[in-house]
N, C-alpha and C positions, 0 to 999 in steps of 0.2 A: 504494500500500500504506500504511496505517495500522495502531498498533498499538491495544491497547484503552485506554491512556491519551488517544489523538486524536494523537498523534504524523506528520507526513508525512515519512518520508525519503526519499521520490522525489516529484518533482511529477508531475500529470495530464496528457496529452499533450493539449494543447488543439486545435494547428493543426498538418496536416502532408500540406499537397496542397500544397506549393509544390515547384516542379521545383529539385533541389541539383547541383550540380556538384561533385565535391571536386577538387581539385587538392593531387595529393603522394599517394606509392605506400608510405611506409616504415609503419614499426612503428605508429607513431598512429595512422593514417589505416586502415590493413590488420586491427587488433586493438584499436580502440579507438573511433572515428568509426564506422565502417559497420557493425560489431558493433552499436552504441547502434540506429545507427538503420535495421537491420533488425526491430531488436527494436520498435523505437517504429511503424513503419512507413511512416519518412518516404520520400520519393520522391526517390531519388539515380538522374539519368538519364542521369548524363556523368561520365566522370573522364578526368583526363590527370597527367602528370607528365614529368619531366625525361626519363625514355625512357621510349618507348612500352610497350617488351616488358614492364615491372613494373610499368605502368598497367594492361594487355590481362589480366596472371595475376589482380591484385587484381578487376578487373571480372569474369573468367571466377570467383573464388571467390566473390564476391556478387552475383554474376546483375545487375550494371549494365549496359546495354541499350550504350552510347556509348561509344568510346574516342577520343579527340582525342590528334591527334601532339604537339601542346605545347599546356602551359597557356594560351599565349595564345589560341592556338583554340577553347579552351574559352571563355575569358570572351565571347569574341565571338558564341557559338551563338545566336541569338534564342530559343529553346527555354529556356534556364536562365535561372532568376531568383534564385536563393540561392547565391554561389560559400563555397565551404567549402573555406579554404586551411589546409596543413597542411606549409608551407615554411618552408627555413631564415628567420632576422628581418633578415639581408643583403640577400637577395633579395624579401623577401615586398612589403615598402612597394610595387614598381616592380607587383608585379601587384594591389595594390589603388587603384592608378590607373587602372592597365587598367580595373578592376572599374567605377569611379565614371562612366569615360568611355561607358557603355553603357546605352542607356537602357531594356531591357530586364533590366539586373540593379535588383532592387530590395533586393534587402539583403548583406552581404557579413560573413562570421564568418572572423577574422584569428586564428593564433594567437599564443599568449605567448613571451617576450616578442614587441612588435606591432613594434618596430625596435629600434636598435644604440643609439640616442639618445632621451634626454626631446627634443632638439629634435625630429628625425625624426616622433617621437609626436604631439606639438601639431601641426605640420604635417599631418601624417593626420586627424586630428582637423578642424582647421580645412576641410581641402576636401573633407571626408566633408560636413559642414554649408553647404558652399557649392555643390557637386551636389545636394543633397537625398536623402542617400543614409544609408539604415542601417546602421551600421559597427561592429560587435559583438566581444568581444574573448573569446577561450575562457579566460577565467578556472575551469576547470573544479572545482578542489577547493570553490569553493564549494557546488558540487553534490554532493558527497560524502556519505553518510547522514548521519551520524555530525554533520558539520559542517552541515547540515539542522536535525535533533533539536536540538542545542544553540542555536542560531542562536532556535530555537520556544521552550527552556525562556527564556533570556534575555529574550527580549519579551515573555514571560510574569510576569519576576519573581520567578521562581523560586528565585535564587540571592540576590536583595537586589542591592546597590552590589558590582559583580566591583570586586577587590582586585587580584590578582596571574593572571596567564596564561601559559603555556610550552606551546611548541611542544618537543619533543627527538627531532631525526635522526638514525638511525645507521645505512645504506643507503648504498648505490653505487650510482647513476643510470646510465644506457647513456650516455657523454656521444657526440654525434653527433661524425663528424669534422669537420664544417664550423666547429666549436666552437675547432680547432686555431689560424685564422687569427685571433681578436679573443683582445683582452686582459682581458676579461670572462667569467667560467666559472659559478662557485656560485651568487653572488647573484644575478645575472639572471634566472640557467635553473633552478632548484632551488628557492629562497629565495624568489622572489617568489610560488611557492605561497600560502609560511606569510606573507607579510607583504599579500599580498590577501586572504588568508582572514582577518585578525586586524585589517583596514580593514574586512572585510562584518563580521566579529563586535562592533567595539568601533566603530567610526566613523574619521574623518580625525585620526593622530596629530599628537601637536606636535614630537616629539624623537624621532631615532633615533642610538642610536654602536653601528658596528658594529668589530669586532675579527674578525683573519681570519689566516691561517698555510697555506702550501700545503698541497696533498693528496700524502705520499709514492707515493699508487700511481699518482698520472697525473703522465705522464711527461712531455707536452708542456710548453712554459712557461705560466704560468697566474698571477693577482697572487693570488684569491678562490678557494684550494681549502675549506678550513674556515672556517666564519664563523660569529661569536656574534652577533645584534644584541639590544640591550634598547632597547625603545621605550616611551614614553611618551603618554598615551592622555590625550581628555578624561576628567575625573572622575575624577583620579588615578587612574585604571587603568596597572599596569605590565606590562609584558608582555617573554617572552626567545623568540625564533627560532634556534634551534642547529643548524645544517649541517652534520653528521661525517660526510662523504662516505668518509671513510677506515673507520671502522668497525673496524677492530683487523685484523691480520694473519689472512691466510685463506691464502696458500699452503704455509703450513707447516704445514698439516694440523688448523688452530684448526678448531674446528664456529662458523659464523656465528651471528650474533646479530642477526639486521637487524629493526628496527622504525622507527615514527613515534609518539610516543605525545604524550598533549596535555592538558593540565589546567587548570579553571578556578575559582578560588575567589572566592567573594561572602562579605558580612556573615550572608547567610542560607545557605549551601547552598554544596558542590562538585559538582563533572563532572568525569569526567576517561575517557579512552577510547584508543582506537589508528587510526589511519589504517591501513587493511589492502592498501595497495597495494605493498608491499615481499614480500609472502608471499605474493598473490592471495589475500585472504582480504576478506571483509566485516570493514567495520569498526565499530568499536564503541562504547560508551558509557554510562555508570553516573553516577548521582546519587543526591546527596541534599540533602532541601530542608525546612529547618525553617517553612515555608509550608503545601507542598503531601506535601508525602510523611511527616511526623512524624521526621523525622531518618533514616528506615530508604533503604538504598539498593534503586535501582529500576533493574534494568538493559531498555529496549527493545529488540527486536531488529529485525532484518529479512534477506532475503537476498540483495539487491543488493549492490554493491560502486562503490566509483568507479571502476575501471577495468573494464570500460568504462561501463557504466549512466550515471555521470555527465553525461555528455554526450548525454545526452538530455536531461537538463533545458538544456543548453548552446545547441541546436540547438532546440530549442520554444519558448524566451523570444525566439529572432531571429525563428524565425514570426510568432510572435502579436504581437509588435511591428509587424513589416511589417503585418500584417492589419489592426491598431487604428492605426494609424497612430500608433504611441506610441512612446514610448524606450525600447529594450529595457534589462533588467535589469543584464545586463552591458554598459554600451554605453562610448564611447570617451573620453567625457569624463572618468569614473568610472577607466577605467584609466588615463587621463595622471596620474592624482593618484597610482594603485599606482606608477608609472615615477618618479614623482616621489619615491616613497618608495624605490626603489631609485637612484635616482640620487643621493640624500642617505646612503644606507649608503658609498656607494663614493666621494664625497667624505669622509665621515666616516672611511673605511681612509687617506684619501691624507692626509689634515691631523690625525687621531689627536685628534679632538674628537668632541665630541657635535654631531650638526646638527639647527638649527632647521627646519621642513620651511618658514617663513615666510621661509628664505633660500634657497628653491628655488621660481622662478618657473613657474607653470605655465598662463601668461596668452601 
């Protein structure tokens, strides 16, 4: 879809005869993965998960052909050549080993975060490239319309030299329980959304301090319930990622308020829009550009949404990589640097400095 400006906020489905596997039954995989890609028409010919029985329901509601009793029997099928994990980041690393050791898997789409550690990561990373294996990371909001569009005015110039950029959270995530046992909550699983979206937008920062304070409503212990981080970008671009998981009192009869909203200002022109995944709405976007628009704002639209639509562009760039035998869009090298810009927020919570990301090795 395009609008009449030439705008793309979904990309073209290029490639999608390759046989997928997904492994993991819960909410993403069930209402967000196979959702995309019924819709795209990729060919999912096998799923498995931790039990059977909520592997069998999800396959009986998407008409997948295959049910394997464990993931592992999955990767092993000679049949699949694209596994599409959607596992906790404790467990997932052990089954993309699996993945690498089979010579009939040729590409592998990991989700975020891809493990517990920046080492873990590199690690993956390194014997992803020593199998010869494509190892793709669902960075998904960069797929988001909205973050598309903007992504298209910026390379265009639109805006002149960006100046200043904000992200502002204010949503309750479903935090999974597996989340209970690590001392890692916000910025891992939430934050590094906004802080991979804002490395596709702006390039590799040099500075991030983040600031962080628990969330009263989750109960469990947790270091990282709310976080601020203000980063620092080439070309003095500055940028804020704000995480209010808390969102203001709601069982006392408040009416919620949940958004994502996001603004970007240049020498020539602003943008500024909403992430619509907290309301299931399309999300959106408005500008104006003393360039191309005469100062008047121009808002695009479309009817997609990132959840789920996004992940079809997620699941087409690991195609068409494997196919061209190229590096996909999202690939693994690309997210050790995101990992690495999270792993520099949460030293910067623990020593209450600003960190260099040049003191975070990612070699």
């Amino acid at each position: 879809m395009a609008d009449a400006k030439g705008f793309k906020p979904d990309v073209d489905v290029r490639v999608k005869e390759y046989r997928v596997g997904c492994i993991g039954a819960g909410m993403i995989m069930a209402e967000c993965h196979l959702a995309a890609y019924k819709e795209a028409g990729f060919n999912v010919a096998a799923i498995a998960s931790r039990t059977r029985a909520n592997a069998q329901k999800v396959a009986d509601r998407w008409g997948i052909p295959k049910v394997h009793d464990t993931p592992e029997n999955l990767i092993k099928d000679p049949s699949i050549e694209i596994i599409d994990l959607a596992f906790p980041p404790d467990q997932q690393p052990a089954l993309i080993r699996e993945a690498l050791k089979q010579p009939h898997i040729k590409g592998i789409l990991a989700q975020k975060p891809l493990a517990l550690s920046l080492d873990e990561a590199r690690q993956l990373r390194d014997e992803a490239q020593a199998a010869g294996k494509t190892l793709s990371v669902n960075q998904n909001m960069r797929y988001d319309q909205s973050m598309q569009v903007l992504k298209q005015i910026l390379d265009k110039g639109e805006l002149g030299q960006v100046v200043m950029a904000t992200i502002d959270m204010r949503a309750i995530p479903h935090w999974q329980t597996f989340l209970e046992e690590f001392d890692r909550l916000t910025l891992s699983n939430m934050s590094v959304h906004h802080l991979d979206v804002l490395r596709f937008l702006f390039g590799d920062p040099e500075e991030i301090y983040t600031a962080t304070r628990s969330d009263p409503r989750t109960k469990f212990k947790h270091k990282d319930g709310i976080t601020v981080s203000t980063i620092k970008f080439p070309n003095n671009v500055l940028a804020v990622s704000m995480e209010d998981v808390w969102a203001g009192p709601r069982e006392e009869g408040f009416d919620s308020e949940f958004y994502i909203k996001w603004r970007v200002e240049g020498t020539d022109g602003v943008a500024y829009g909403t992430i619509g995944w907290p309301n299931g709405e399309a999300s959106t976007l408005t500008y104006a550009s003393k360039r191309t628009t005469g100062g008047k704002w121009v808002t695009p639209t479309w009817d997609t949404m990132w959840f789920p639509h996004a992940f079809i562009g997620v699941m087409e760039q690991l195609q068409y990589a494997v196919k061209h035998d190229e590096t996909p869009v999202l690939n693994i090298a690309d997210n050790v640097k995101t990992m690495a810009l999270v792993e520099a927020g949460y030293r910067s919570m623990d020593e209450g400095r600003a960190i260099k990301l040049n003191e975070i090795s990612i070699i």
